[in-house]
C-alpha positions in Angstrom: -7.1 -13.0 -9.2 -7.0 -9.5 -10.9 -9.3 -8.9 -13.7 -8.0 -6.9 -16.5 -9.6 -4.0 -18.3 -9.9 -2.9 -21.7 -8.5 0.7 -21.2 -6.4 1.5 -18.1 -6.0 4.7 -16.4 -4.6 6.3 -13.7 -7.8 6.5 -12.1 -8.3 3.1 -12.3 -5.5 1.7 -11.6 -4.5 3.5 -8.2 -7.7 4.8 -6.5 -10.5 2.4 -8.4 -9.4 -1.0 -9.6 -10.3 -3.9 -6.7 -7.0 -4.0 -5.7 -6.4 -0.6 -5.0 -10.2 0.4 -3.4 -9.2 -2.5 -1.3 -5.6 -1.4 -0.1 -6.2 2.0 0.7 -9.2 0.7 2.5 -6.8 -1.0 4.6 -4.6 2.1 4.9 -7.9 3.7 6.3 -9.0 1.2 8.9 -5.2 1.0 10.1 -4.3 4.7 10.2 -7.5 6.5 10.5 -6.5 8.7 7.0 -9.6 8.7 4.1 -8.8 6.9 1.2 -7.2 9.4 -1.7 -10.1 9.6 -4.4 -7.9 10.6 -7.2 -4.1 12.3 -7.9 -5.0 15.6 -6.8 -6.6 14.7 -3.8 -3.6 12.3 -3.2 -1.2 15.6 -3.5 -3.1 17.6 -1.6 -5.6 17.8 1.0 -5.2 13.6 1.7 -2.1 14.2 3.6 -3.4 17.3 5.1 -5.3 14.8 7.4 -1.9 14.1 9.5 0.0 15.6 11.6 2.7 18.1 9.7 5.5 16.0 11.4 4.6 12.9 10.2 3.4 14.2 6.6 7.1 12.9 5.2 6.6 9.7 6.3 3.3 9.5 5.2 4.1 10.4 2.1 7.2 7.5 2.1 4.4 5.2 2.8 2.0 6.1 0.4 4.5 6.1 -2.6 5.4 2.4 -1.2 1.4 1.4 -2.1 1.6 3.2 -5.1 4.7 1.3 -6.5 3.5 -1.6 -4.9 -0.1 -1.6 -6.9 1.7 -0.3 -10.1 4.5 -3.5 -10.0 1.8 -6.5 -8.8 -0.5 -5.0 -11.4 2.8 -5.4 -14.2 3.5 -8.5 -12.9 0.1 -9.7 -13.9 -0.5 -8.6 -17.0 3.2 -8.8 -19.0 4.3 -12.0 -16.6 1.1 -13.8 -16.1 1.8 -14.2 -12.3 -1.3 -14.5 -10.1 -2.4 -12.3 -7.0 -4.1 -15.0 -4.8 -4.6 -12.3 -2.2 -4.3 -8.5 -2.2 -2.7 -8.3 0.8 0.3 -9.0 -0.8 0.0 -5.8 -2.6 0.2 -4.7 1.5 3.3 -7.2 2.1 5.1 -6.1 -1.4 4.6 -2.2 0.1 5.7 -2.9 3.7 8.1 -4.8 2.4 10.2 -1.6 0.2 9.6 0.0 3.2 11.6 -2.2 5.5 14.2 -2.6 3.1 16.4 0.6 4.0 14.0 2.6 6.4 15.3 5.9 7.9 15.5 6.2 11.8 12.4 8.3 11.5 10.0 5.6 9.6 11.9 2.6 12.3 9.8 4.9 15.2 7.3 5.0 13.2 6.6 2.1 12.2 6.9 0.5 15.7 3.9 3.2 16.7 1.6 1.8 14.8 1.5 -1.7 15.8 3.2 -3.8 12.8 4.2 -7.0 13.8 5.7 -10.3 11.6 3.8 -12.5 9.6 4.6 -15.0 7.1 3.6 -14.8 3.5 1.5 -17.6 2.5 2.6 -17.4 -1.1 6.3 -17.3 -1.1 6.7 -18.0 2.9 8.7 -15.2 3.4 8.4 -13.2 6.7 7.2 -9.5 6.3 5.9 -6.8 8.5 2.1 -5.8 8.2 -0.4 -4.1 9.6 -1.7 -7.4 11.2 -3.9 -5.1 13.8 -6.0 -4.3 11.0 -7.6 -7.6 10.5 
């Protein structure tokens, strides 16, 4: 379960916090990118690390972990829900972007190994980056 702090920032909340060391951890193992340590890095040289082609999409997906750490994280604290696992942060962020993905982000996607898996918390099927694990 997510622990809350005291004082919140943007710092915390999207590079720091559990959750978030934890996600973009994931993003590294799965795509080969380092982690963003803060919001400039994450605007600037971070997505330097990819191929200018694929910087768009990159940057589709990282706003899709972004929003998706920002909404479990308001989802905790103003509707008392609980985050048994912080891959559903993942599954939340895969999920926007399956939702109404471009052509572009279908190919891509299917390049880097996502496959179906169920949601143990609300048995839904989503893709994830299953290689990962």
């Amino acid at each position: 379960m997510l622990k809350l702090v005291a004082k919140e920032t943007i710092q915390n909340l999207f590079f720091d916090c559990h959750v978030a060391h934890f996600v973009w951890r994931v993003v590294q193992v799965a795509f080969g990118l380092r982690p963003p340590k803060n919001t400039k890095e994450f605007f600037g040289p971070w997505q330097g690390q990819v191929d200018s082609k694929l910087r768009s999409q990159v940057c589709v997906g990282a706003s899709a972990i972004v929003w998706s750490i920002w909404l479990s994280r308001k989802d905790v604290i103003f509707y008392k829900k609980r985050i048994y696992s912080y891959l559903q942060v993942i599954f939340r962020a895969t999920y926007m972007l399956l939702v109404h993905p471009s052509e572009g982000e279908r190919q891509a996607n299917s390049k880097v190994g996502m496959s179906y898996v169920r949601d143990s918390i609300n048995g839904d099927f989503c893709q994830a980056w299953v290689a990962v694990f």
